[in-house]
C-alpha positions as CSV (number, residue, x, y, z in Angstrom):
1,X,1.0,-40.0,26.1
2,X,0.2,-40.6,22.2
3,X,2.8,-42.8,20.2
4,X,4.3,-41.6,16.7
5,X,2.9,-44.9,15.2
6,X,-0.5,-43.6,16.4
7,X,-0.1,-40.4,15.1
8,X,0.8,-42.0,12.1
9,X,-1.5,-44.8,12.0
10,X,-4.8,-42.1,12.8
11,X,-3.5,-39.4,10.2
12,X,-3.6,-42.0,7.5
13,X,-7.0,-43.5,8.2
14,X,-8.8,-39.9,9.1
15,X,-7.0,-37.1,7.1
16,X,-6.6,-36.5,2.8
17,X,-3.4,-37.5,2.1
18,X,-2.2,-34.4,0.1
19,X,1.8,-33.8,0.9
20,X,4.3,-36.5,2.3
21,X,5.4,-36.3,6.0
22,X,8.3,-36.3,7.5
23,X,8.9,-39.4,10.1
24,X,8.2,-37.0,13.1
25,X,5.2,-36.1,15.0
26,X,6.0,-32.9,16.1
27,X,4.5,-31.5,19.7
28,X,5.9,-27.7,20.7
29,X,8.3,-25.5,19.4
30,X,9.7,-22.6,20.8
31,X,12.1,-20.5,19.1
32,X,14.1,-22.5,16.2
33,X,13.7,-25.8,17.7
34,X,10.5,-28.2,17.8
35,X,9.9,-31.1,19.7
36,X,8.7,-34.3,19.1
37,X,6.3,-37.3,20.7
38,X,9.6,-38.9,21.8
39,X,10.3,-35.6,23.7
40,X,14.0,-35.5,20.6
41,X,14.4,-32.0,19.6
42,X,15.2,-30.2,16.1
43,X,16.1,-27.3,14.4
44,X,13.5,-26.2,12.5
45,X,15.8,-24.6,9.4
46,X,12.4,-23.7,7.6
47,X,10.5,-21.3,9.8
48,X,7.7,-23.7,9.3
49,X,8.4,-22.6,5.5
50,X,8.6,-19.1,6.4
51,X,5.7,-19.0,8.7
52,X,7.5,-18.6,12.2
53,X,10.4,-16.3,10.9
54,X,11.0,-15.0,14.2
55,X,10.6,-18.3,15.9
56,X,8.1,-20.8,17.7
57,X,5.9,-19.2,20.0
58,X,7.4,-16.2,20.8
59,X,6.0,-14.7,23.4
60,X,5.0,-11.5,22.1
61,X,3.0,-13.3,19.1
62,X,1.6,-15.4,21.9
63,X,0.8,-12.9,23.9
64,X,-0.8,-10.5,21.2
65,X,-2.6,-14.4,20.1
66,X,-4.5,-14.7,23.5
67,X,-5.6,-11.1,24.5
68,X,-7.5,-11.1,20.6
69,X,-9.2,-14.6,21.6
70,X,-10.4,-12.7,24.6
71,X,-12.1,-10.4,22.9
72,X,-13.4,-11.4,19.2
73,X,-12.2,-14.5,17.4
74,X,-13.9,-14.1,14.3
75,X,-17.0,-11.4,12.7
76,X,-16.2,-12.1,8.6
77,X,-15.5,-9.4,6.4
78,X,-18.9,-7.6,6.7
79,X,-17.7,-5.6,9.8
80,X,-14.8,-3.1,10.6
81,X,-12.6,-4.3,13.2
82,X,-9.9,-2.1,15.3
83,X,-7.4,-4.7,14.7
84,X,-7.6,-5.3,11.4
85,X,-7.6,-1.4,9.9
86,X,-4.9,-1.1,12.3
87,X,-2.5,-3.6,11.0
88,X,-3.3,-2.1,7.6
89,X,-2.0,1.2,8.5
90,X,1.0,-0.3,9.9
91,X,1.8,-2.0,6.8
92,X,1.4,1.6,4.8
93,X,3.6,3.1,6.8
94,X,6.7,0.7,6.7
95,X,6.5,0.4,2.8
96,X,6.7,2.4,0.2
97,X,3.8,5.1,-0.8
98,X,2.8,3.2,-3.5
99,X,1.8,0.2,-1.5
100,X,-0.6,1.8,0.6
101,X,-3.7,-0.7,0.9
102,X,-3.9,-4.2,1.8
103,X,-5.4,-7.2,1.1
104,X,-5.6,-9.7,3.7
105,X,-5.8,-13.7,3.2
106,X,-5.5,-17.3,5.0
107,X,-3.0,-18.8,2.4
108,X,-0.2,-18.4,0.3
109,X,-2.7,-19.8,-3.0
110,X,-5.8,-17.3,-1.7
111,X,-2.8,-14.3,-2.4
112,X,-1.8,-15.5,-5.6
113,X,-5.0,-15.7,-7.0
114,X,-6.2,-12.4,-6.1
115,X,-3.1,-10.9,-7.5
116,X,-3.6,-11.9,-10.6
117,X,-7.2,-11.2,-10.1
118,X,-6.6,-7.5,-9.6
119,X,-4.5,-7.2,-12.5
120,X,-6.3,-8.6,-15.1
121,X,-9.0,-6.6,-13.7
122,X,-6.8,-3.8,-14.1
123,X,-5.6,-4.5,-17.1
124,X,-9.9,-4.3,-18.5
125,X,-9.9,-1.5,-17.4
126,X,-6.9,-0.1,-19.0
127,X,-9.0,-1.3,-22.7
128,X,-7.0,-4.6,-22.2
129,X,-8.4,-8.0,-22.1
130,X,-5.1,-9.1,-20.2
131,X,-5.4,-13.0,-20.0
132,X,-1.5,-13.3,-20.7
133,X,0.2,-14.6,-17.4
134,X,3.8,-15.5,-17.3
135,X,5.1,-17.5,-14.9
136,X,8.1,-19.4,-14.5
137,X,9.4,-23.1,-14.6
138,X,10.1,-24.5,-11.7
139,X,8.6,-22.0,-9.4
140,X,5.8,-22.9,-6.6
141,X,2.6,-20.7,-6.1
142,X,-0.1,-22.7,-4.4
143,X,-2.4,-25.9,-5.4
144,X,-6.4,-24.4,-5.6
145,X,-6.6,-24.3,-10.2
146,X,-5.0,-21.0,-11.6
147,X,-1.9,-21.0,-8.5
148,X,-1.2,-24.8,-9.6
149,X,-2.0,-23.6,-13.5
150,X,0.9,-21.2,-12.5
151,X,3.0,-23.7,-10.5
152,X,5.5,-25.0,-12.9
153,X,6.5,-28.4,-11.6
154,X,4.8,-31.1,-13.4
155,X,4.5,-33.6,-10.3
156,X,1.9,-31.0,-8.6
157,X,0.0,-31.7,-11.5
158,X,-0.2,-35.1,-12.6
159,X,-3.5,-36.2,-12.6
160,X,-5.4,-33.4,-12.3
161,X,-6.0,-32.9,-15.8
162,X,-7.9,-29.3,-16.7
163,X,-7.6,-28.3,-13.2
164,X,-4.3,-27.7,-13.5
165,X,-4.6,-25.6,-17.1
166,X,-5.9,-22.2,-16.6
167,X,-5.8,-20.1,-19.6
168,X,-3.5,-17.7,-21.3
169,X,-0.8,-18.8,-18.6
170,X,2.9,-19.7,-20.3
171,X,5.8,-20.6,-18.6
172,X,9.2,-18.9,-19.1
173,X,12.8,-20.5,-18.1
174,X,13.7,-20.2,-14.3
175,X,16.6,-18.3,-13.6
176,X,18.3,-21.8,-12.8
177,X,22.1,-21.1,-13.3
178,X,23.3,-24.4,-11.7
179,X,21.3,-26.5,-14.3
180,X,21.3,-24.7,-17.0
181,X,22.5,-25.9,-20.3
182,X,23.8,-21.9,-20.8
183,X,27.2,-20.9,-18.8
184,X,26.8,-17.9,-16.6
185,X,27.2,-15.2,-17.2
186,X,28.3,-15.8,-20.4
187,X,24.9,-17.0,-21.5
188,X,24.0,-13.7,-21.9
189,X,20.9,-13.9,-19.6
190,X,19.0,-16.1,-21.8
191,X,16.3,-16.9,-19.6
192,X,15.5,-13.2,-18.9
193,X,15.4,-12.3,-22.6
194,X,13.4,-14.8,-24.2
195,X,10.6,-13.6,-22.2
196,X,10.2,-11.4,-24.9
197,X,9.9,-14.3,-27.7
198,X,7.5,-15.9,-25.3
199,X,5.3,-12.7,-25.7
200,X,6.0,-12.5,-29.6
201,X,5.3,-16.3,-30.3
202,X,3.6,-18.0,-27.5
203,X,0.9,-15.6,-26.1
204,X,-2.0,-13.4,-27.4
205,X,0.4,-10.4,-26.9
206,X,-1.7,-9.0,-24.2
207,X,0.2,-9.9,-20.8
208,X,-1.9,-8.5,-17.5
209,X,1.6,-10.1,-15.3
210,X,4.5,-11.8,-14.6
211,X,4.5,-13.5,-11.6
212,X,8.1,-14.8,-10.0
213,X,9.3,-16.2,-6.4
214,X,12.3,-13.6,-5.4
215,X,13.8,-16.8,-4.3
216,X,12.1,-20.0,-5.9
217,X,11.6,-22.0,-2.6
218,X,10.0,-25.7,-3.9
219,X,12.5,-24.9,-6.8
220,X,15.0,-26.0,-5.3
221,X,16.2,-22.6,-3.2
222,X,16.6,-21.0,-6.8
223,X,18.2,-17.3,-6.4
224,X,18.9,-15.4,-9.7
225,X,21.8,-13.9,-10.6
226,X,21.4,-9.9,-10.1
227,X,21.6,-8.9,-13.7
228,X,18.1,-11.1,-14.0
């Protein structure tokens, strides 16, 4: 059986160092608790951020997981696949008619980026050279250049110079009523308003999108008033 202080000792010396760990080296899961080396349980309160929402290997997921690696594991992009078109049709059908197609990807970044992608194409196509992109402070939206450009927490970022500085992207006041130097609601909604002035005074005036967390997670578990 492997020790944490192995785990620990080899993860330093063979893998990039990019986030802190926790002090647990975690083994299984199943449903909302995880176990460690030392066989002590948890309570996994993030989902594996959001990952697992309906728990550590349920069986259905696991199930589903194992009859695909049967079959076909992987055939890139350049094929159809019965799964795949599938899944998209699902996803049609349980949201609204405007959301009909899909675009799958492997990361939360890879999403971002082709968001904004697909509106600033669509926003050249609408006689617009849309490099305006608002996001917010404090919010979280991946680290590959334009999703940390986005990001807007300065300790992603230190360091990384132009990397981190996509242009036409400005950042508007989070929604942040705990720290904000305004009183809610008698502030008036500041922070939703002055979005405006950003446009007037700190962009080209030709916005392609906004980008916002519903809930800023890294924030700080940010969740704007309604009236935002």
């Amino acid at each position: 059986m492997v020790s944490y202080e192995d785990i620990v000792e080899k993860d330093k010396e063979y893998l990039i160092q990019c986030v802190p760990r926790q002090p647990v080296a975690l083994t299984e899961g199943k449903g909302a608790l995880v176990k460690d080396v030392n066989g002590k349980e948890y309570i996994d309160c993030f989902s594996g951020i959001s990952v697992v929402n309906i728990g550590h290997c349920h069986p259905k997921v696991v199930k589903a997981a194992k009859e695909q690696l049967d079959k076909l594991i992987h055939c890139s992009g350049l094929y159809y696949t019965v799964p795949q078109t599938l899944l998209a049709q699902k996803l049609a059908e349980i949201t609204s008619k405007e959301l009909k197609k899909s675009f799958f990807c492997n990361s939360g970044a890879e999403a971002v980026e082709g968001a904004v992608k697909l509106t600033k194409k669509y926003a050249l196509k609408k006689g617009k050279t849309g490099i305006g992109v608002i996001a917010l402070e404090c919010s979280f939206h991946g680290r590959t250049a334009l999703a940390l450009t986005l990001t807007g927490q300065k300790k992603y970022k230190v360091g990384l110079a132009s990397f981190a500085n996509h242009p036409g992207v400005v950042h508007a006041p989070a929604p942040y009523c705990y720290r904000c130097r305004h009183n809610y609601p008698d502030c008036g909604f500041a922070c939703a308003y002055v979005i405006e002035d950003i446009i007037e005074w700190d962009t080209a005036g030709d916005i392609a999108a906004f980008i916002a967390e519903p809930i800023l997670g890294e924030g700080g578990i940010l969740v704007p008033p309604k009236e935002y």
